[in-house]
ZANURO-608059 format. One record per residue (C-alpha): residue in one letter; x, y, z; residue number from 1. Coordinates in steps of 0.1 Angstrom, whole numbers. Each point is the difference from the previous one (the first is absolute). Layout:
N
<fidren "A",<X,Y,Z>,NUM>,
...
//
This chain:
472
<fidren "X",<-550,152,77>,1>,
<fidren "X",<-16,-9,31>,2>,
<fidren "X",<-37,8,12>,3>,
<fidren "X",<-2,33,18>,4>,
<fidren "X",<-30,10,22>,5>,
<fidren "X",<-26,20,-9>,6>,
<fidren "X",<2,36,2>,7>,
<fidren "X",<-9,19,28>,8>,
<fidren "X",<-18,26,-18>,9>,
<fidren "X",<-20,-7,-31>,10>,
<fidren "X",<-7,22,-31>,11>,
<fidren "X",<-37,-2,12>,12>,
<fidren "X",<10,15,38>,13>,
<fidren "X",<22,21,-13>,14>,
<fidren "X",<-21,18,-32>,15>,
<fidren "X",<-28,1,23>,16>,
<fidren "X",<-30,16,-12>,17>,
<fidren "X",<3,40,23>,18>,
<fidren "X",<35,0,-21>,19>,
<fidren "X",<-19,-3,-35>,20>,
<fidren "X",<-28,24,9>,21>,
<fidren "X",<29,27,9>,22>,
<fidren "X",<15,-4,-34>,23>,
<fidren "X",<3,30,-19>,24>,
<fidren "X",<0,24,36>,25>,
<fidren "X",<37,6,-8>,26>,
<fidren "X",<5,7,-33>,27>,
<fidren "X",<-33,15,-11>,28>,
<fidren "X",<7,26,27>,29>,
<fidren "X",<37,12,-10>,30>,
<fidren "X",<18,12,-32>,31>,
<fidren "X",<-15,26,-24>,32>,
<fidren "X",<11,34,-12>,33>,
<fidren "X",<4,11,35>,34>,
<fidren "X",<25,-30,14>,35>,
<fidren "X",<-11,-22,29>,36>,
<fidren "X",<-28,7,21>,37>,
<fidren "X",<0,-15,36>,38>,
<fidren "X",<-26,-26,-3>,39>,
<fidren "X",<-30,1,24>,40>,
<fidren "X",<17,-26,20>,41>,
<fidren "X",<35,-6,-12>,42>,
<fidren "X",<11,-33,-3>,43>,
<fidren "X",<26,-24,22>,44>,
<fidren "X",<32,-11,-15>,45>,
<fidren "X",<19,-34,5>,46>,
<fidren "X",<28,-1,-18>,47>,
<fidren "X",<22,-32,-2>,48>,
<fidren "X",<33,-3,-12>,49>,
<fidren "X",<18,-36,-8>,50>,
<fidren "X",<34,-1,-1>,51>,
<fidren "X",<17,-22,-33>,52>,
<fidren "X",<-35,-9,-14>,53>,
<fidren "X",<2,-7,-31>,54>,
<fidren "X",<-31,12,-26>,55>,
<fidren "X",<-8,-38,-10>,56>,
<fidren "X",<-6,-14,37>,57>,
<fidren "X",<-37,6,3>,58>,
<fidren "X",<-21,-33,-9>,59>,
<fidren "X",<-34,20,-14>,60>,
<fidren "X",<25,21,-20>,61>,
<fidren "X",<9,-30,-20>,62>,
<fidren "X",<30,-21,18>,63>,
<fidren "X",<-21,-29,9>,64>,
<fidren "X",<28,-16,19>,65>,
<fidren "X",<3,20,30>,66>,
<fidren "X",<-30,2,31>,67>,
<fidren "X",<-13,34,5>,68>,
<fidren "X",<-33,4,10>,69>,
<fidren "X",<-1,28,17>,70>,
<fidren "X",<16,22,-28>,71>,
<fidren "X",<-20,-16,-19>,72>,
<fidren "X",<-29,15,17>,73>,
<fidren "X",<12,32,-4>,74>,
<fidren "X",<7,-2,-37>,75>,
<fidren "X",<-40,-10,-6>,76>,
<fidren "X",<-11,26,20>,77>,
<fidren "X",<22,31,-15>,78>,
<fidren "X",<19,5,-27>,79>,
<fidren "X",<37,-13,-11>,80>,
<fidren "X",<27,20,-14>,81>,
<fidren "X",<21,-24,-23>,82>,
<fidren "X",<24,21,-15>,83>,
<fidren "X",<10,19,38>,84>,
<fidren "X",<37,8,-3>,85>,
<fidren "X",<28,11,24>,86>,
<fidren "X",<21,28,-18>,87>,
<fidren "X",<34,-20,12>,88>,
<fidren "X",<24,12,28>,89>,
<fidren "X",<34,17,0>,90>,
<fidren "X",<16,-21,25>,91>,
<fidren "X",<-5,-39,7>,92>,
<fidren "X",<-28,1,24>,93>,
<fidren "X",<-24,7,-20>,94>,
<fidren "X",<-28,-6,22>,95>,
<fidren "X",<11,35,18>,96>,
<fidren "X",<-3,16,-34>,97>,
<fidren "X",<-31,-12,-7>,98>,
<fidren "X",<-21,7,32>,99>,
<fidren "X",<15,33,-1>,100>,
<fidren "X",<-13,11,-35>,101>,
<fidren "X",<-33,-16,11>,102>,
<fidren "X",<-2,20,30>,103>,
<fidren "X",<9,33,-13>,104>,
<fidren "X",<-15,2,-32>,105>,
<fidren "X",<34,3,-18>,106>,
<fidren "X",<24,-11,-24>,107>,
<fidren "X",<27,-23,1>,108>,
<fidren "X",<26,30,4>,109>,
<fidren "X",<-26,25,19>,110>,
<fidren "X",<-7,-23,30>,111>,
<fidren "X",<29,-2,23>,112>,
<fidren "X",<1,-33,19>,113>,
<fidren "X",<-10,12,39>,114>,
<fidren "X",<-24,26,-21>,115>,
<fidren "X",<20,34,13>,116>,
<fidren "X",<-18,33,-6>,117>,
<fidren "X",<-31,-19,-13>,118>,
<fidren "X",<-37,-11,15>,119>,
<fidren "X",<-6,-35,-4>,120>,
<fidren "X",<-36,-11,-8>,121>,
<fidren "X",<-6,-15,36>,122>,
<fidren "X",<14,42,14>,123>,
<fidren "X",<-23,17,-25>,124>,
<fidren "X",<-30,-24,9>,125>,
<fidren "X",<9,3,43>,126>,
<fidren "X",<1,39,-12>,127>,
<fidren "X",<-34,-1,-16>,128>,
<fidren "X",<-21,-16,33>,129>,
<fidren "X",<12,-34,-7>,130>,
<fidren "X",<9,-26,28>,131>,
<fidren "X",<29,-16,-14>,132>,
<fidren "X",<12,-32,10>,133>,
<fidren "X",<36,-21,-7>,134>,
<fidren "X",<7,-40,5>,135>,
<fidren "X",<30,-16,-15>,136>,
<fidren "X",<31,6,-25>,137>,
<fidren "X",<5,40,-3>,138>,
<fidren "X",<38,8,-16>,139>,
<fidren "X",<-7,34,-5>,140>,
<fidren "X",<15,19,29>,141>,
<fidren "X",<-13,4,34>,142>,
<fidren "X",<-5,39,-2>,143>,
<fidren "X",<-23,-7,-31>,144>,
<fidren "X",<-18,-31,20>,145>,
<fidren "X",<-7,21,34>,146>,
<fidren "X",<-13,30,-24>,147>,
<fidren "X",<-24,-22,-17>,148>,
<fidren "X",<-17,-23,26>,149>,
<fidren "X",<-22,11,34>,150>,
<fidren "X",<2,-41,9>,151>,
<fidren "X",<15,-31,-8>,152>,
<fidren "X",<10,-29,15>,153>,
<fidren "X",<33,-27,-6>,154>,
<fidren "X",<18,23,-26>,155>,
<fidren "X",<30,-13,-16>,156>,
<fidren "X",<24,21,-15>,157>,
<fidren "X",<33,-19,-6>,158>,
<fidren "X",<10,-30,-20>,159>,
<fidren "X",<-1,-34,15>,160>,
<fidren "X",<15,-35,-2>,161>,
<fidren "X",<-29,-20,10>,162>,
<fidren "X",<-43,6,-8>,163>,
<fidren "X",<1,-16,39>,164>,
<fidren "X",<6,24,28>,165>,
<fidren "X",<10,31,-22>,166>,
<fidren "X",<6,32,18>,167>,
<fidren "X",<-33,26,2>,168>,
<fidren "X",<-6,30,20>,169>,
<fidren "X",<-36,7,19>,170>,
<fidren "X",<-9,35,-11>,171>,
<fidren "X",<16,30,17>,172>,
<fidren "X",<-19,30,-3>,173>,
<fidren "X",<30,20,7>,174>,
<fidren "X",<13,-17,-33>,175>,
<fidren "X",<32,-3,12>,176>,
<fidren "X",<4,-42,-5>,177>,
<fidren "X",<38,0,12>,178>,
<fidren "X",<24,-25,-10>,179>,
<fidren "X",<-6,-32,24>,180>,
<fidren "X",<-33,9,10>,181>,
<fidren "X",<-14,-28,-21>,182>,
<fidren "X",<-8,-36,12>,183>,
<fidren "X",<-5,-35,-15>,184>,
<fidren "X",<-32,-2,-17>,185>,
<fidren "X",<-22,-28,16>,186>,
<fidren "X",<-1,-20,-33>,187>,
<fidren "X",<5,-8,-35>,188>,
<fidren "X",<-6,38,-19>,189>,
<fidren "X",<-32,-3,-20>,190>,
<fidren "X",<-15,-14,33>,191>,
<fidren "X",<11,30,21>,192>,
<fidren "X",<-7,28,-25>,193>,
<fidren "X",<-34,-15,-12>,194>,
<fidren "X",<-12,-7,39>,195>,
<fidren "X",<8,41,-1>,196>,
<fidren "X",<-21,9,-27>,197>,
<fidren "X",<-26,-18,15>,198>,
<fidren "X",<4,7,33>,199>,
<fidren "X",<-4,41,-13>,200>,
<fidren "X",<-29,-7,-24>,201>,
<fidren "X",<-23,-20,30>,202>,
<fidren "X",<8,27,25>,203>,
<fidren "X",<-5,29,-19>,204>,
<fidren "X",<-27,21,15>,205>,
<fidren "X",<5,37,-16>,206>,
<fidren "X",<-23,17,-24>,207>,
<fidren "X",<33,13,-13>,208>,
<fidren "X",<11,-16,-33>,209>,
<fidren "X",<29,-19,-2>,210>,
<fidren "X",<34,-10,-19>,211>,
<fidren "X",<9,-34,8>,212>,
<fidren "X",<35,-10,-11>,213>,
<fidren "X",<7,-43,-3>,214>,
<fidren "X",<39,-3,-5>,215>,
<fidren "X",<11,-39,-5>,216>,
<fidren "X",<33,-8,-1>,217>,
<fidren "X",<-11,-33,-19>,218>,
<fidren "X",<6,-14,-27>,219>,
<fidren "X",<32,15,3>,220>,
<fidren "X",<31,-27,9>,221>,
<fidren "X",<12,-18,20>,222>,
<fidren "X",<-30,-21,-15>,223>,
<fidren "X",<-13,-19,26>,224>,
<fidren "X",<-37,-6,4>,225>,
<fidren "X",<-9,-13,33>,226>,
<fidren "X",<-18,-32,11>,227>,
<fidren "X",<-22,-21,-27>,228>,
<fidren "X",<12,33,-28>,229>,
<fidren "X",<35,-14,0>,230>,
<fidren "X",<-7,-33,-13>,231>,
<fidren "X",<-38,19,-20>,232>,
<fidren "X",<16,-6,-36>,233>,
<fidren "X",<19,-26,-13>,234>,
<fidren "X",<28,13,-24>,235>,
<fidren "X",<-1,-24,-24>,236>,
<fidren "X",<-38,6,-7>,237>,
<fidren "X",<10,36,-8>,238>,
<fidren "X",<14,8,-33>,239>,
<fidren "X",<26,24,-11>,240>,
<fidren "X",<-3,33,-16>,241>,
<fidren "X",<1,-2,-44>,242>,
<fidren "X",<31,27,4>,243>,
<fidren "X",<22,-24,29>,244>,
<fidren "X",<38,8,-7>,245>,
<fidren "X",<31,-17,25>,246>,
<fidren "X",<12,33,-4>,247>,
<fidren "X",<-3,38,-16>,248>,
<fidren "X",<11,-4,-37>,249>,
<fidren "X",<16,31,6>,250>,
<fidren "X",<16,30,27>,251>,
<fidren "X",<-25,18,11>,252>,
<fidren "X",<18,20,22>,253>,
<fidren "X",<-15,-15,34>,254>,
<fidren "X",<6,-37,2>,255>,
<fidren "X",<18,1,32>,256>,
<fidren "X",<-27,16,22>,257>,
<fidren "X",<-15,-21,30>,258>,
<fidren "X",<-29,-14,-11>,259>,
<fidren "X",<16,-18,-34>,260>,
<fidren "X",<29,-15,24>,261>,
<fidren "X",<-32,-21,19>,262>,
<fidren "X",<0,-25,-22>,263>,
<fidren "X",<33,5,-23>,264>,
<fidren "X",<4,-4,-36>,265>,
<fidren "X",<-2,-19,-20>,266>,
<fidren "X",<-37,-13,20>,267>,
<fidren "X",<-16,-28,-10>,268>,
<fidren "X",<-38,-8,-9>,269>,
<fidren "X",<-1,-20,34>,270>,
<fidren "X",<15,25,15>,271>,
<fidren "X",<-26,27,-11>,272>,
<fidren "X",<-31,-27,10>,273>,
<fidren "X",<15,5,35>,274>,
<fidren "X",<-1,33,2>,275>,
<fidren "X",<-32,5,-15>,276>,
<fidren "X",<-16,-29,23>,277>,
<fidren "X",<10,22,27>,278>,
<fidren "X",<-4,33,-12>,279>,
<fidren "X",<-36,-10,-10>,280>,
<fidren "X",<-9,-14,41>,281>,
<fidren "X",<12,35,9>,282>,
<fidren "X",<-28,11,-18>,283>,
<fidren "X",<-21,-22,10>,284>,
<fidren "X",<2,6,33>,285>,
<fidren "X",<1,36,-7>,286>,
<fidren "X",<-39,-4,-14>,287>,
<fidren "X",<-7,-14,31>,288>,
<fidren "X",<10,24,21>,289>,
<fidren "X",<-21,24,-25>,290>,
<fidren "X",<-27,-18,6>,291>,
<fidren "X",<1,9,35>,292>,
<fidren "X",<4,37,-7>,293>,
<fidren "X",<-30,-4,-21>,294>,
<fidren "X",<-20,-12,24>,295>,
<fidren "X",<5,23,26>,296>,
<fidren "X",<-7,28,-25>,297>,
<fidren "X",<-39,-20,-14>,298>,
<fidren "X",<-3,-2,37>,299>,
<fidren "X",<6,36,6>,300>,
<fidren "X",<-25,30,1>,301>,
<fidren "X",<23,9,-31>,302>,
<fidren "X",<-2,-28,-23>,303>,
<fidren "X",<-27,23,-25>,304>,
<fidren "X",<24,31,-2>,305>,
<fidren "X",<32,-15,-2>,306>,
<fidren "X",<25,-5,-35>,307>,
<fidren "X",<25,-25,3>,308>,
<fidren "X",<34,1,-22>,309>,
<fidren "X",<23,-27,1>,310>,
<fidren "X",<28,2,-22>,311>,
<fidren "X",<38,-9,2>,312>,
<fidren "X",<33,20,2>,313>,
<fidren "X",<16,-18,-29>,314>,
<fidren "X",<-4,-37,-21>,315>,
<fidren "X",<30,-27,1>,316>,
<fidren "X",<17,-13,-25>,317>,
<fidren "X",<-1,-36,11>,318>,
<fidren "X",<25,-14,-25>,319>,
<fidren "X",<-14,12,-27>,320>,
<fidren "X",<26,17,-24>,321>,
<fidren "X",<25,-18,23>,322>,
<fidren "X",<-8,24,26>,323>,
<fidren "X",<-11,-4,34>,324>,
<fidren "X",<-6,32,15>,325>,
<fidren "X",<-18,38,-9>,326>,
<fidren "X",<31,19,-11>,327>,
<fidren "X",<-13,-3,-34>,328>,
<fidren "X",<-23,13,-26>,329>,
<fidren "X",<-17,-24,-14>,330>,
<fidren "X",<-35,-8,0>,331>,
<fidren "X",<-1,-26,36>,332>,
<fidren "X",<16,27,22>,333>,
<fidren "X",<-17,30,-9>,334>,
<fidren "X",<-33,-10,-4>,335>,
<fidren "X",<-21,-2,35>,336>,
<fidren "X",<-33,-8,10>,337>,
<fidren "X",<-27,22,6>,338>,
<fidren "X",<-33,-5,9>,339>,
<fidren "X",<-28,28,19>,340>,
<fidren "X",<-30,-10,12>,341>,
<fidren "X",<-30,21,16>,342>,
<fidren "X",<-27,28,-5>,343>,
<fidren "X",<-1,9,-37>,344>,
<fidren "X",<25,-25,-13>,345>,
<fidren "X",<-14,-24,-22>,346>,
<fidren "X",<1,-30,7>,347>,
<fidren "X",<17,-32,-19>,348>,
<fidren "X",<20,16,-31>,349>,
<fidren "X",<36,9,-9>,350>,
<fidren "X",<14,28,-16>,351>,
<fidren "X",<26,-4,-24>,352>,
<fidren "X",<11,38,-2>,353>,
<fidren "X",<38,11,14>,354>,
<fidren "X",<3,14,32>,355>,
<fidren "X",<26,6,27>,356>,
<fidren "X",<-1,-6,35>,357>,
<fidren "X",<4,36,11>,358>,
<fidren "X",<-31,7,-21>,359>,
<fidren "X",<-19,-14,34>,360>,
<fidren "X",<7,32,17>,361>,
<fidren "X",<-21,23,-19>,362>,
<fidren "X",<-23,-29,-5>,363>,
<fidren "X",<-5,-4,36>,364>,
<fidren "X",<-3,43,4>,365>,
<fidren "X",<-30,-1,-32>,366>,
<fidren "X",<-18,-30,21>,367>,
<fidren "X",<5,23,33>,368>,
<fidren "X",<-12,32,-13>,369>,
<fidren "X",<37,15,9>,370>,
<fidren "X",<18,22,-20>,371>,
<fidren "X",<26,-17,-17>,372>,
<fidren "X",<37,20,8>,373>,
<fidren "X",<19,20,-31>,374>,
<fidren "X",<25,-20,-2>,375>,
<fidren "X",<-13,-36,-1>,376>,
<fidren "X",<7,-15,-31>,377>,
<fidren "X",<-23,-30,-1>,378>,
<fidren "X",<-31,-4,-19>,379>,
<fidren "X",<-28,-7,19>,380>,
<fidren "X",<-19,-32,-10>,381>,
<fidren "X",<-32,9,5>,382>,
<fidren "X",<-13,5,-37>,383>,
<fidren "X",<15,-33,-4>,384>,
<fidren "X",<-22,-16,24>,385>,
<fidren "X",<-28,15,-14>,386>,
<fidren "X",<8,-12,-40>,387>,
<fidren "X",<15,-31,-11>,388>,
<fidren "X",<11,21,-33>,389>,
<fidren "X",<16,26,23>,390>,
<fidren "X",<39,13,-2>,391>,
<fidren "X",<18,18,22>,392>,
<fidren "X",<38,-7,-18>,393>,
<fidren "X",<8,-10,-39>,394>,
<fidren "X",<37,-12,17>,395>,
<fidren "X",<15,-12,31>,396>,
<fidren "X",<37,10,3>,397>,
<fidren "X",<27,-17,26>,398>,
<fidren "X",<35,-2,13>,399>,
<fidren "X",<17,-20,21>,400>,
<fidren "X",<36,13,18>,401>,
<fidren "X",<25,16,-30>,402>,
<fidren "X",<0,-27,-22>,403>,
<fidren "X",<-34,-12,-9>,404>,
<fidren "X",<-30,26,-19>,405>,
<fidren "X",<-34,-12,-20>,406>,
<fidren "X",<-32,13,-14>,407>,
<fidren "X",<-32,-20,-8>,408>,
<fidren "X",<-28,7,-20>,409>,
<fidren "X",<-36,-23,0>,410>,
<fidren "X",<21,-22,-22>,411>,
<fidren "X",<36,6,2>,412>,
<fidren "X",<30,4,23>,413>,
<fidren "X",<34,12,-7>,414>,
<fidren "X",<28,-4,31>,415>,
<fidren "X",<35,15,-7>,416>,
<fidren "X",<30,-14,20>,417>,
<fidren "X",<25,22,6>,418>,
<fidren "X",<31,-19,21>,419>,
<fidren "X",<34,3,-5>,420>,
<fidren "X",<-1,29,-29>,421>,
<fidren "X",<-20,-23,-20>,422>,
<fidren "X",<-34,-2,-13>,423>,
<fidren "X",<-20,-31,-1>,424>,
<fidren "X",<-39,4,-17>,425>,
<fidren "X",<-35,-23,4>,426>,
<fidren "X",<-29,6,-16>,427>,
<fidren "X",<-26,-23,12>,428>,
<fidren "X",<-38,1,-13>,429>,
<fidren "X",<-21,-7,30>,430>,
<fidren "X",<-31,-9,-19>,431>,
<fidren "X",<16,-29,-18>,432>,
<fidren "X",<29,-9,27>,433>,
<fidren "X",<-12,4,28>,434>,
<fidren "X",<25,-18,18>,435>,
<fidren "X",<26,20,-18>,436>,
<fidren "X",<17,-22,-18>,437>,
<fidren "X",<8,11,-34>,438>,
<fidren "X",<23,30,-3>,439>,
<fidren "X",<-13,20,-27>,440>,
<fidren "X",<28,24,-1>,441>,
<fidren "X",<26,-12,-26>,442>,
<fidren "X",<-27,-5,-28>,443>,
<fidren "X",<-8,30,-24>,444>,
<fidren "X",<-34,-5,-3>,445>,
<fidren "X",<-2,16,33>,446>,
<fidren "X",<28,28,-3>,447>,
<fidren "X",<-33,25,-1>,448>,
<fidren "X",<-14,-11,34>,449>,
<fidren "X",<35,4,14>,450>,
<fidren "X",<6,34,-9>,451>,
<fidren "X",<-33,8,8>,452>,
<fidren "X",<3,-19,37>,453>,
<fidren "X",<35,22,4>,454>,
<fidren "X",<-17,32,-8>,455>,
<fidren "X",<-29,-7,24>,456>,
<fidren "X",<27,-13,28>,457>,
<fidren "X",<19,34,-4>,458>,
<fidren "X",<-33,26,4>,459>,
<fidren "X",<-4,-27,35>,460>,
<fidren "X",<36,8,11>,461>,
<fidren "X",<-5,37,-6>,462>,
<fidren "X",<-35,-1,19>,463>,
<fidren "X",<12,-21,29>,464>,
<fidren "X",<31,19,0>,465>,
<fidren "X",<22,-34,-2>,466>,
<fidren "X",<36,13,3>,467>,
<fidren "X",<11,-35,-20>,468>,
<fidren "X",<13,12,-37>,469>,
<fidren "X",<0,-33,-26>,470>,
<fidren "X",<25,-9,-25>,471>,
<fidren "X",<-9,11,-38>,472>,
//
């Protein structure tokens, strides 16, 4: 790995000392019998979403390999989530699936993808005396995205070829954003869309609060970091994963989508280094384009009253299992990170407890001191940030297309394939195997924890109202 330059923005700057003496503003002043009060003076909101970040790409969160101080920053100065989870998707691009269930608040099978008939989190927050502001990747309609945002600047909504020059829209206040009214963005993506954010955050001047929404497209392929990031890590200095297959053992009913046809099976270990050499100077360079962001918010009249989220749509499978992609359900694709940072967040731990991504939406409502909607299904975080022994869930529950359903526990996970009439079972235990390794299922000392797994995965499809009926 080569020598990177320091970071624009250290944990010092950034957890500067008016952030520390705000702490506890927030959440002192909402919850209670009652619901959420509007704070005194409500809080900002930056909210950053990645795009294919894995859960295990942070350095201070434990993966000394990779450079990222400026995440880094913000995980000593909030709190990290390390058992975040995406619920799965019900067709291959998951990343739709997954920022829509974050932005609305809803299930899996409740949150349609353009988020039809429902308020997003950015619409309730615009219609609560919020400014609300929108740079980068939004998939989830352009009806929804005009509803939600009073500003924003070089919005992309399509899928691209290329992080350099990808189509974006200035901001229409009509909210029309026809087809061919976009142009070539003036530079590789994280550049464009964090110059954005920034841009906003140092020009800022209203009293109003605001929701500030950080789309990357990065790390997401084609995986190619520009300048000095291309050439940042050396592949044959990075090792791979304990679980590394050529190939899938077995069908799992998906093997033919996009992203596992990058790099076909059966994929070497070199093969693997390569990708993860460059997959790891995306993120690089995404951090330092963060940093930037940062920087313009500590330089801001704002930096005191703002909570920063970054978290990811969806992991990456990265070879392990003999995948490459997120059309999966193990453990590397549907854990993501998340990290928030600001006024009554404490700072420098981790919580271990299960959560969702769509749990942000009532999370972010509790913080505001807005009434969180009937029919959001999330659990807000907030008692989580306040207790290290809190819980929101005892279980997590996914599904991927018509062929792939599981359930975890704080200890174990059961998946259930169902392709081609028949049923294939794993039961992995998460505390020991990590890496999922060892298939518990065919052994009888665990028959109990199967049928107890099965029961718990049933009263999930009946409360999520998953149309998908298993094999006996």
């Amino acid at each position: 790995m080569s020598k990177t330059a320091r970071p624009r923005l250290t944990r010092r700057r950034f957890l500067s000392a008016s952030l520390l003496a705000a702490a506890g503003l927030v959440v002192r002043g909402c919850g209670g019998a009652g619901g959420p009060r509007r704070p005194a003076r409500p809080p900002n909101f930056l909210l950053i979403i990645a795009d294919d970040q894995r859960s295990d790409t942070i350095h201070a969160l434990g993966n000394s390999l990779i450079s990222t101080p400026n995440l880094d920053g913000l995980v000593q100065s909030g709190v990290a989530f390390t058992n975040a989870c995406i619920m799965g998707a019900t067709a291959q691009a998951v990343c739709i699936a997954s920022r829509a269930m974050l932005l609305s608040g809803r299930s899996l099978f409740r949150a349609p993808p353009h988020l039809q008939r429902l308020v997003s989190l950015p619409e309730l927050l615009r219609q609560a005396g919020y400014h609300t502001f929108a740079t980068g990747k939004w998939h989830n309609g352009r009806e929804a995205f005009a509803r939600a945002f009073a500003s924003g600047a070089r919005i992309h909504f399509g899928h691209f070829a290329s992080h350099q020059g990808l189509s974006v829209y200035d901001f229409d206040p009509t909210g029309l954003y026809p087809e061919g009214g976009s142009y070539p963005a003036p530079g590789f993506s994280s550049d464009v869309f964090s110059d954005a954010a920034a841009e906003f955050l140092s020009g800022y001047p209203g009293t109003t609060p605001f929701f500030a929404y950080l789309g990357y497209a990065a790390p997401h392929d084609p995986r190619t970091p520009p300048g000095t990031y291309a050439g940042m890590y050396s592949p044959a200095s990075l090792p791979v994963a304990p679980n590394f297959l050529p190939e899938h053992p077995f069908d799992n009913g998906n093997l033919d989508v996009r992203d596992e046809l990058l790099v076909p099976p059966p994929r070497t270990a070199a093969q693997v280094r390569e990708e993860t050499a460059k997959y790891y100077g995306m993120i690089s360079h995404l951090d330092e384009g963060l940093g930037r962001v940062l920087e313009a918010l500590r330089d801001s009249p704002h930096a005191d009253n703002t909570v920063v989220i970054f978290t990811s749509d969806n992991g990456l499978s990265l070879g392990e299992h003999g995948l490459m992609g997120k059309q999966n359900l193990y453990q590397a694709s549907l854990r993501v990170p998340l990290v928030m940072s600001g006024p009554g967040i404490p700072a420098g731990q981790t919580r271990e407890a299960l959560a969702y991504l769509m749990d942000l939406y009532p999370t972010v409502c509790e913080l505001a001191g807005v009434p969180v909607p009937p029919r959001v299904e999330g659990s807000s975080l907030v008692p989580l940030l306040r207790s290290g022994t809190a819980r929101a869930r005892t279980s997590l529950y996914f599904a991927y297309l018509n062929c792939q359903r599981a359930v975890r526990d704080q200890q174990y996970k059961l998946i259930e394939y169902l392709v081609n009439g028949a049923r294939t079972t794993q039961l992995f235990d998460l505390t020991a195997d990590p890496w999922e390794t060892t298939n518990l299922a065919a052994r009888a000392a665990y028959a109990d924890e199967i049928a107890r797994l099965r029961s718990e995965l049933l009263i999930w499809q009946r409360r999520v109202r998953d149309p998908l009926v298993l094999l006996p």
